[in-house]
Every structure is written in C-alpha cells, then in structure tokens.
C-alpha positions as CSV (number, residue, x, y, z in Angstrom):
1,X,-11.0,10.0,-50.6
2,X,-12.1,9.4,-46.7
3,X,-13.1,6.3,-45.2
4,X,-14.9,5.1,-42.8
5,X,-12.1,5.1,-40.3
6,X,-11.6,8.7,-40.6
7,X,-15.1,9.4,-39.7
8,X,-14.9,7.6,-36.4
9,X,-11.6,8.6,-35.7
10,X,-13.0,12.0,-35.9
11,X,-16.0,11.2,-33.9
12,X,-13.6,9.4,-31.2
13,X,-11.4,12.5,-31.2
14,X,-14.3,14.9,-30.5
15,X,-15.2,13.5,-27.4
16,X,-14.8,14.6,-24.0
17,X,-12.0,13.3,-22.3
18,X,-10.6,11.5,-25.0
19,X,-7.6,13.3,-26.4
20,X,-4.3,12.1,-28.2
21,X,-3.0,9.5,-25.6
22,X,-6.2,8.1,-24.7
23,X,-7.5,8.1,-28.3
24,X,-3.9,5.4,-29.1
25,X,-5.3,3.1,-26.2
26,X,-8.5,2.7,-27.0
27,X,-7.4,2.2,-31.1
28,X,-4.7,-0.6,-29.7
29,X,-7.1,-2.4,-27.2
30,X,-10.3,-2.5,-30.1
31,X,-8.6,-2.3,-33.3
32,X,-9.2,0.7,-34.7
33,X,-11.9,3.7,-34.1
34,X,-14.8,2.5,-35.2
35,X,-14.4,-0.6,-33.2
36,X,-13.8,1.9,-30.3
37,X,-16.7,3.7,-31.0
38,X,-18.7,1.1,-31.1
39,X,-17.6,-1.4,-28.1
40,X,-15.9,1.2,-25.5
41,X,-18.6,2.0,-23.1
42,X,-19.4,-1.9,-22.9
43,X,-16.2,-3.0,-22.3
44,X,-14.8,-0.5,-20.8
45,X,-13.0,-2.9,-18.4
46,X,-10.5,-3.8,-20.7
47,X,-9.3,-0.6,-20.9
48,X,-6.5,0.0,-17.7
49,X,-6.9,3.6,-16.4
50,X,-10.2,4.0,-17.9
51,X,-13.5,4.7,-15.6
52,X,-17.2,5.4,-16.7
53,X,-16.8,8.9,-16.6
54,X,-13.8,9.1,-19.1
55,X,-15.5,6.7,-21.8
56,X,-19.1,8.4,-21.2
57,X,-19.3,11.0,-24.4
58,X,-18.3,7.9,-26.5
59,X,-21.7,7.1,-29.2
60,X,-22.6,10.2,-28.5
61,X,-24.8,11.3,-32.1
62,X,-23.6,14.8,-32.5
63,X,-19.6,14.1,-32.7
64,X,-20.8,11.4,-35.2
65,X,-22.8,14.4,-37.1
66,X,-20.1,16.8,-36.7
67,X,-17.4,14.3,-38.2
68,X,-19.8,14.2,-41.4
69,X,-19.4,17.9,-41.7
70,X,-16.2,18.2,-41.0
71,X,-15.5,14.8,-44.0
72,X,-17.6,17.5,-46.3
73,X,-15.6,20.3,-45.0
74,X,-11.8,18.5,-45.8
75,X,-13.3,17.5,-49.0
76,X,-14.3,20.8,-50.2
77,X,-11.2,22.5,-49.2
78,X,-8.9,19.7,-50.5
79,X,-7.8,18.8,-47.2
80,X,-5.3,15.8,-46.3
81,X,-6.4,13.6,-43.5
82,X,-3.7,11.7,-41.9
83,X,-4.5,9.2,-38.9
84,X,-2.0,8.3,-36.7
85,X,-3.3,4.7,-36.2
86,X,-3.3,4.5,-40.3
87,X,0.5,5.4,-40.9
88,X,-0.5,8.8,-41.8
89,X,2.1,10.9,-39.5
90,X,5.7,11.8,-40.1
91,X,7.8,8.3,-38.9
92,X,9.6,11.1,-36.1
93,X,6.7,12.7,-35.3
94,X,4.7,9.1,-35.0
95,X,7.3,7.8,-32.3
96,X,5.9,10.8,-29.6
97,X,3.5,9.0,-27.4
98,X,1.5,12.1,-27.4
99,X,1.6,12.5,-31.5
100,X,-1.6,13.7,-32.5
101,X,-4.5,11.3,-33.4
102,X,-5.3,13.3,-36.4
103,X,-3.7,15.7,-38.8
104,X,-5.2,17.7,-40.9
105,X,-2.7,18.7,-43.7
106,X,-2.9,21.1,-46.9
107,X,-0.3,20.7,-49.7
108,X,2.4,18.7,-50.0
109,X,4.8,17.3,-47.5
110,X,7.8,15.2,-48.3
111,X,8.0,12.6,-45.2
112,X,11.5,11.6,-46.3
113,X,13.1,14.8,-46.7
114,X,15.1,16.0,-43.5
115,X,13.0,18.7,-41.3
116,X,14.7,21.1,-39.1
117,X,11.9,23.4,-37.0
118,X,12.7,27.1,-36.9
119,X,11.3,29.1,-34.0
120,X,11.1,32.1,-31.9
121,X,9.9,35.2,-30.9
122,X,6.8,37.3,-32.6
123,X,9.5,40.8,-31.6
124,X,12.4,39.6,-33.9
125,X,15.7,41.9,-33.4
126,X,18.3,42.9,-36.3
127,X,20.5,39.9,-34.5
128,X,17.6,37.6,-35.0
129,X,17.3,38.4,-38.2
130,X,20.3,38.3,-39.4
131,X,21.3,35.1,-38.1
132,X,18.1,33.3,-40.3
133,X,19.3,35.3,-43.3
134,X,23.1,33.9,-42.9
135,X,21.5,30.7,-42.3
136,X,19.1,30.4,-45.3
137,X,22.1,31.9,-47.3
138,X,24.3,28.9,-45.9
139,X,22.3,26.1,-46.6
140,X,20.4,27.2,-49.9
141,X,21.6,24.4,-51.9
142,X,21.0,22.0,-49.5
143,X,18.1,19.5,-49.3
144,X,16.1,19.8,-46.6
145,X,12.4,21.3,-45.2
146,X,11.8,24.0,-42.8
147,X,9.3,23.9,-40.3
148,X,8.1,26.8,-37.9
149,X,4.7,28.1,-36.4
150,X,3.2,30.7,-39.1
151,X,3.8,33.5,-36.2
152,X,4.7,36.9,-36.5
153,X,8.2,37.8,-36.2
154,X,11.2,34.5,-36.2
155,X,8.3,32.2,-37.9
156,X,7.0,34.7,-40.7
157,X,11.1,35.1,-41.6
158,X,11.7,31.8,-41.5
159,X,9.4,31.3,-44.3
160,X,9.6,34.0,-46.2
161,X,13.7,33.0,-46.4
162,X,12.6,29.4,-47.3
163,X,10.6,30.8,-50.0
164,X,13.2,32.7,-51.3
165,X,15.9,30.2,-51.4
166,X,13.4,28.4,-53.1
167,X,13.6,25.7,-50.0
168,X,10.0,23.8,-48.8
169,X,8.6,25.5,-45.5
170,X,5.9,24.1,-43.2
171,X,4.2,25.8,-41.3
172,X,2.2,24.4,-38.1
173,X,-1.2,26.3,-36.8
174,X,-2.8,26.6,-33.9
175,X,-6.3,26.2,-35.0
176,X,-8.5,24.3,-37.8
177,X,-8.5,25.8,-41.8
178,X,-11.6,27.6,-41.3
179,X,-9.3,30.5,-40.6
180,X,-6.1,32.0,-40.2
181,X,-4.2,33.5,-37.8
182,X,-2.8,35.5,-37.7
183,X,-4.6,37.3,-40.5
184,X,-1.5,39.4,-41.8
185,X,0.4,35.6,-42.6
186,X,-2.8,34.9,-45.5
187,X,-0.9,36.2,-48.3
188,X,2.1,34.1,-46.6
189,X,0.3,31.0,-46.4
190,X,-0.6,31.0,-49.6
191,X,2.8,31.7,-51.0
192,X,3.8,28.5,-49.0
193,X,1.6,26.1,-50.6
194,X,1.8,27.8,-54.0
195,X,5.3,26.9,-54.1
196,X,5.0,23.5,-52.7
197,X,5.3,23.7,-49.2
198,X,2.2,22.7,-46.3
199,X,0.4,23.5,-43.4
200,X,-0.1,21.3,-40.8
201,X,-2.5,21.5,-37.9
202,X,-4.0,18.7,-35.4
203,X,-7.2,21.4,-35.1
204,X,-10.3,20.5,-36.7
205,X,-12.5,23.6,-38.3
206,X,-14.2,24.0,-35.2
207,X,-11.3,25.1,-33.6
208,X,-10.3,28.7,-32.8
209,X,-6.9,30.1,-32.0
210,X,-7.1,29.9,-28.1
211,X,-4.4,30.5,-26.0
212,X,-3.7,27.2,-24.9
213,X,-3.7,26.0,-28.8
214,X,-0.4,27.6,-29.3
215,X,2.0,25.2,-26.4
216,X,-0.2,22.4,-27.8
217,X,1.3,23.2,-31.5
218,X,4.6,23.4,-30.4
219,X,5.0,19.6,-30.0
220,X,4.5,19.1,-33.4
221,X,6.8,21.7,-34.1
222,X,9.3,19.7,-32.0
223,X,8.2,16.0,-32.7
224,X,8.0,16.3,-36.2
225,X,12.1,17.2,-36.8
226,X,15.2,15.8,-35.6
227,X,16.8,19.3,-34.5
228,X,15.2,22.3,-33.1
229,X,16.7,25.6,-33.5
230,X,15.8,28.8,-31.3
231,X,16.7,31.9,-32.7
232,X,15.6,34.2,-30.4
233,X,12.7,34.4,-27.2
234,X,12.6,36.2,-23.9
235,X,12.1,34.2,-20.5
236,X,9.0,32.2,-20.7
237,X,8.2,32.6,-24.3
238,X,7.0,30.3,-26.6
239,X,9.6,28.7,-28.0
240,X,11.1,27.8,-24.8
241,X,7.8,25.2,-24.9
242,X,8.9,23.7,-28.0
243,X,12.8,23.6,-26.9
244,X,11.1,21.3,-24.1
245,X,9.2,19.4,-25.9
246,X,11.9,18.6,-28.3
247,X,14.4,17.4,-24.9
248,X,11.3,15.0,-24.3
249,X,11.4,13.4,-27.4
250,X,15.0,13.1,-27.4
251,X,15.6,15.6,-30.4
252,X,18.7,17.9,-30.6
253,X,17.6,21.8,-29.7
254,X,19.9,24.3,-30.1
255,X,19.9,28.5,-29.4
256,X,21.4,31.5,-30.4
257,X,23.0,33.0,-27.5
258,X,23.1,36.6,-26.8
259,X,23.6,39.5,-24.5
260,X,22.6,39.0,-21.0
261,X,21.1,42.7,-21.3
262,X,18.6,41.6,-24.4
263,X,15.3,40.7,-23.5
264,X,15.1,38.0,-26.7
265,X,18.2,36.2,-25.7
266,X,17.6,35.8,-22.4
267,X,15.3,32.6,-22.9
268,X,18.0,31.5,-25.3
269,X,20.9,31.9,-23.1
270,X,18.7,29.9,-20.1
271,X,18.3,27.0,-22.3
272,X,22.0,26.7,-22.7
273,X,22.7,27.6,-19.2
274,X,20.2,24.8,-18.0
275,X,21.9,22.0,-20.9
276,X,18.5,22.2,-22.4
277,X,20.1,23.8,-25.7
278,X,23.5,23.4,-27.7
279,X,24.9,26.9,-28.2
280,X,25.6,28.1,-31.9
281,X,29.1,29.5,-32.2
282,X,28.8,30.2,-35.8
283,X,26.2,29.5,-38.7
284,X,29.0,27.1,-41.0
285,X,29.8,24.6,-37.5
286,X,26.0,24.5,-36.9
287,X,25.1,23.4,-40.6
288,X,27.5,20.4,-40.0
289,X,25.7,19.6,-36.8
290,X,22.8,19.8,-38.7
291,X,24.2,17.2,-41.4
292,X,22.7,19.3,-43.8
293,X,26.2,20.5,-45.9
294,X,26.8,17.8,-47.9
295,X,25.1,19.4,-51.8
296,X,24.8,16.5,-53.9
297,X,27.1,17.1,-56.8
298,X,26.2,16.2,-60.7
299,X,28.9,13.3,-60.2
300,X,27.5,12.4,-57.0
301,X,24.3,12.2,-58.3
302,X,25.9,10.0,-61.5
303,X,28.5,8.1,-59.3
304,X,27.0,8.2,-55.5
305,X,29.2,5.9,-54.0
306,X,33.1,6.9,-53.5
307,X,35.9,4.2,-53.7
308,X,35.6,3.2,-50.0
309,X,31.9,2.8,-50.7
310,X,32.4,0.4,-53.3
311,X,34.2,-1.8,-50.8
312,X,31.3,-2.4,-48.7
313,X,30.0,-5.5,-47.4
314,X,27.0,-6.9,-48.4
315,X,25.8,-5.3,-45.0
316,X,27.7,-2.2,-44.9
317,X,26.0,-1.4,-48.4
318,X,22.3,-2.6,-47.6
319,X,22.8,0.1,-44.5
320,X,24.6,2.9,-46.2
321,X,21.8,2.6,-48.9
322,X,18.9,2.9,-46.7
323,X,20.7,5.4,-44.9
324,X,21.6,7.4,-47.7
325,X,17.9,7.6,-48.8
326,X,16.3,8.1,-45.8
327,X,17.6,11.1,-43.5
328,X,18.0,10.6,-40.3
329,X,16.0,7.4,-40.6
330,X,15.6,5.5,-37.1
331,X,17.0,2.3,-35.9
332,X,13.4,0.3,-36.5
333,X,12.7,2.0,-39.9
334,X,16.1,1.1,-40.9
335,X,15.6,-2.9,-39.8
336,X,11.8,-2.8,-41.3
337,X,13.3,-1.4,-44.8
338,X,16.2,-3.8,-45.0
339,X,15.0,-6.7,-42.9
340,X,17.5,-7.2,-40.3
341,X,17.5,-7.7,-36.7
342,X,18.2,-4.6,-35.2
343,X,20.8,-6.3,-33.1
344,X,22.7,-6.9,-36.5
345,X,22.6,-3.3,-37.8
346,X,24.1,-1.8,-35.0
347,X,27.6,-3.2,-35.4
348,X,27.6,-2.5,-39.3
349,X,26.4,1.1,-38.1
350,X,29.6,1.6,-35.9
351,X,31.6,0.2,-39.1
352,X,30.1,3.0,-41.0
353,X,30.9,5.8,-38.6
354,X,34.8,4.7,-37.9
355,X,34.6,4.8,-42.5
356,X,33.1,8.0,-41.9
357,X,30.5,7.2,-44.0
358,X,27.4,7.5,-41.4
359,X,26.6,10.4,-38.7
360,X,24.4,9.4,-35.4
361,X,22.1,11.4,-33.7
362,X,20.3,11.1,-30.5
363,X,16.8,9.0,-30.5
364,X,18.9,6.0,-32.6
365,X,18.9,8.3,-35.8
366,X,21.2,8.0,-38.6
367,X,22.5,10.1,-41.5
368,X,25.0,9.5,-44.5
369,X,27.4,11.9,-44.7
C-alpha cells in the first residue's frame, strides 16, 4: 500500500526546518525523498538558500522511526497518503508553490469533479444561514463538491446541507486522524465519509489542533478550488485568511455582503470594499459565476454535443471534449491531455468562447458551458 517514498517523505517532512516549500526543493534538486534523505547534508551546496543549520535534522533516526509508526498508523486506519512529488494532490491545489508535501486523506475524493470551498464564521446568523440553505437548494442537481473546514457554525452547515442534497462535502482539518476537533463534528465526520465524501488534512497523528494549525489549513481550503465563497466572518476572522490565500493563488473569492452594523459581515463587506472579494447580489447570478447551473439532461447525457458542436474543427472538438470532461481544467493539463502546444489551444479557446461553448476563469482555467 506505502512505499518506500512515503516513508522518507515522511521522515524529510518531520524534520526541523524543512517544511512544504523547502521539502519541493530538495525533492527537485535529488530526485525524490529518499535521495534527499540520504545525500542532503553532504551536498548541501547544491541546494541555493540552504545553510548547515537548515539541512542539520536531516538522517536524523527518530523522524525515520516515527515515519514507521506513522506507515502502521495510516495503514490501520485505512488512510490515503498522497505525496505531492508523486502526483498525489488535486491538479489546483498542486500548482500552489506552498501545496503541502503530504496529505493524508480518508475516503473518497473525486479530483475531476469541480470544488467550490465554503467558509466562515463558527457564530453563524439566521442571514448566514439562510443564504447556504438557498444555495444548496439552488444548486442540488448540480455536479459539483463542497469543501469547507469541519468548524462550528458556516462549516458544520455547509456539510450538513451537502449531505442532505445528497452533494459530496470535504472537509479539511487542522490536525492529524488521531483525533477530532472539534469533538461535537464526530458524528458529522462520519456521516461525511459514510456517504462518500473525505477529509483531508496535511497533519500527521502527531499533530494536535494548535492555534496556528487552523490559518495553515486554510490554504488548502483555498488552493484546492477554483472559487471561494465567504458567507459570513467578523473583522480578522478566519476566513478572511482563506479569502487571501485564495487572491494569492489567483482563485475567484467571493462574499456575502451585509449590514455595516453586523459584526459577521463586517469582514465580508472589507473584502469587497478592499477588491479582495466579488460581492453576491443574489444566489441564481452567483451559481452562473460559479459555472455550476448547467444539470446535465437525459438527452444531454445521450446526445452531448448540440448542432453547433457537431460543426467543430478537428481542434475546436479535441478542446471542447477535454474541457467538457474536465472542470475548470488548466491551460497545461489541457495541452498534456490533448497534446498540443499551448500556444495552439489558446486561439481555438477564444473560438469557443465567441461559440459560447467555453467559460474562462482566472489562473488560465476553463469550463464548458
């Protein structure tokens, strides 16, 4: 189930100084984590940036020993680990520099399926509320996953609405599978992966739910989808992290804007004020944003091409197909999967959108609409 790479990637991970960023440059100058492990503090000179001190916990026994456990511990509790260097992350989520090196995943997780992220405050309002309810009711029958951070409050309704439309939900923690916090979401969690969902976390069992976990979560939260939405949080809160985080990576965020009197809209109403957040006028306009209201009918699904479809160039159609397959897909995917130049796809891209036939979003994403 585990190889040997996953053992040192592990072992890598655990040491000092060596976290997500420094962990990819080390994999890219060796080869991989063994190699790493095993050739780092010798050659550290290959490595630009890197000093004795940073490289010094490297071969260090114990992370080794404490990678073995943790194998034994993943094994036993049927946990997924994916390694960033091994193709195991989310494509979006992958194209963060600071993506994590390894995550640790139980249940399923469709990496094809369109992810929106879902977040806010743990002191959700009737307004906040209601707005996810409308939502969930509004997009029911379409095809899509919801992520959000297994909190109290916007997070737990978020899933619990995803489980009731009978739509996937992931939820992202802030500390390894030897626990869960927080403990009233158990029953929740559960219910998640019972009807099909996953949880996520780059947190080995070690791990506890510090403080400082939580903003480190959040960039999964926001690498991991094309779109953030943030439904409600006061100044400084949480979410306003993950609304940043998803600017960085060039992700669309928007917010639900309120009164300037409510505390859990003021964060919401900064973002927009600041251009750090679209604001949503109404649940129907943000669905289209979204590109998520387009149902697949039992025709469709029979006869998936209209007539203008069936006029496509030999190009137009190798796109639209990928495209069609693979929400919100990214220019390099798309040239990998149909091998062309991505100097060539472009032009039969911009075909597509004056046919109306493809959607773009920012960070060279495209979806068939």
């Amino acid at each position: 189930m585990y190889s040997e790479e996953h053992l040192y990637s592990i072992a890598l991970r655990e040491s000092s100084l060596i976290g997500d960023i420094n962990f990819h440059k080390l994999v890219r100058t060796f080869g991989s984590a063994k190699a790493a492990w095993e050739n780092a503090r010798k050659e550290y000179r290959k490595l630009d940036g890197f000093g004795k001190k940073m490289i010094s916990d490297i071969e260090n026994p114990e992370h080794l020993k404490f990678a073995e456990r943790e194998l034994k511990f993943c094994e036993t509790h049927q946990i997924r680990i994916n390694v960033r260097h091994l193709d195991g992350l989310p494509a979006l989520l992958k194209e963060c520099d600071d993506a994590p090196a390894i995550l640790y995943q139980k249940g399923d997780l469709d990496h094809f399926l369109q992810k929106i992220s879902i977040v806010g405050t743990r002191n959700i309002t009737a307004y906040g509320k209601q707005f996810i309810h409308d939502f969930f009711e509004e997009t029911k029958s379409c095809p899509f996953i919801s992520v959000s951070g297994l909190a109290l409050g916007v997070d737990k309704e978020v899933h619990e609405q995803s489980l009731h439309h009978h739509i996937p939900t992931v939820g992202v923690l802030a500390h390894g599978f030897h626990t869960l916090y927080p403990s009233k979401n158990k029953k929740l969690a559960e219910k998640i992966l019972e009807e099909g969902g996953s949880l996520l976390t780059e947190f080995n069992s070690s791990r506890k739910p510090d403080r400082e976990n939580f903003i480190q979560r959040n960039r999964i939260v926001a690498g991991i989808s094309p779109a953030t939405i943030v439904v409600e949080t006061a100044f400084g809160g949480g979410s306003v992290s993950t609304a940043t985080y998803a600017n960085v990576y060039n992700r669309e965020v928007y917010a639900l804007p309120g009164k300037i009197t409510d505390k859990q809209s003021q964060g919401c109403n900064h973002l927009i004020f600041q251009h750090k957040a679209s604001a949503i006028s109404t649940v129907k306009d943000l669905v289209n944003e979204l590109g998520l209201n387009r149902p697949k009918t039992k025709t469709e699904e029979l006869f998936p091409y209209s007539e203008i479809t069936i006029q496509f160039t030999g190009n137009q159609k190798a796109v639209f197909d990928a495209i069609f397959e693979n929400p919100h897909i990214t220019l390099d995917d798309l040239a990998d999967k149909i091998n062309l130049s991505s100097h060539k796809i472009l032009p039969v891209i911009l075909e597509l959108e004056l046919l109306g036939k493809v959607k773009s979003f920012s960070g060279r994403q495209f979806l068939a609409i």
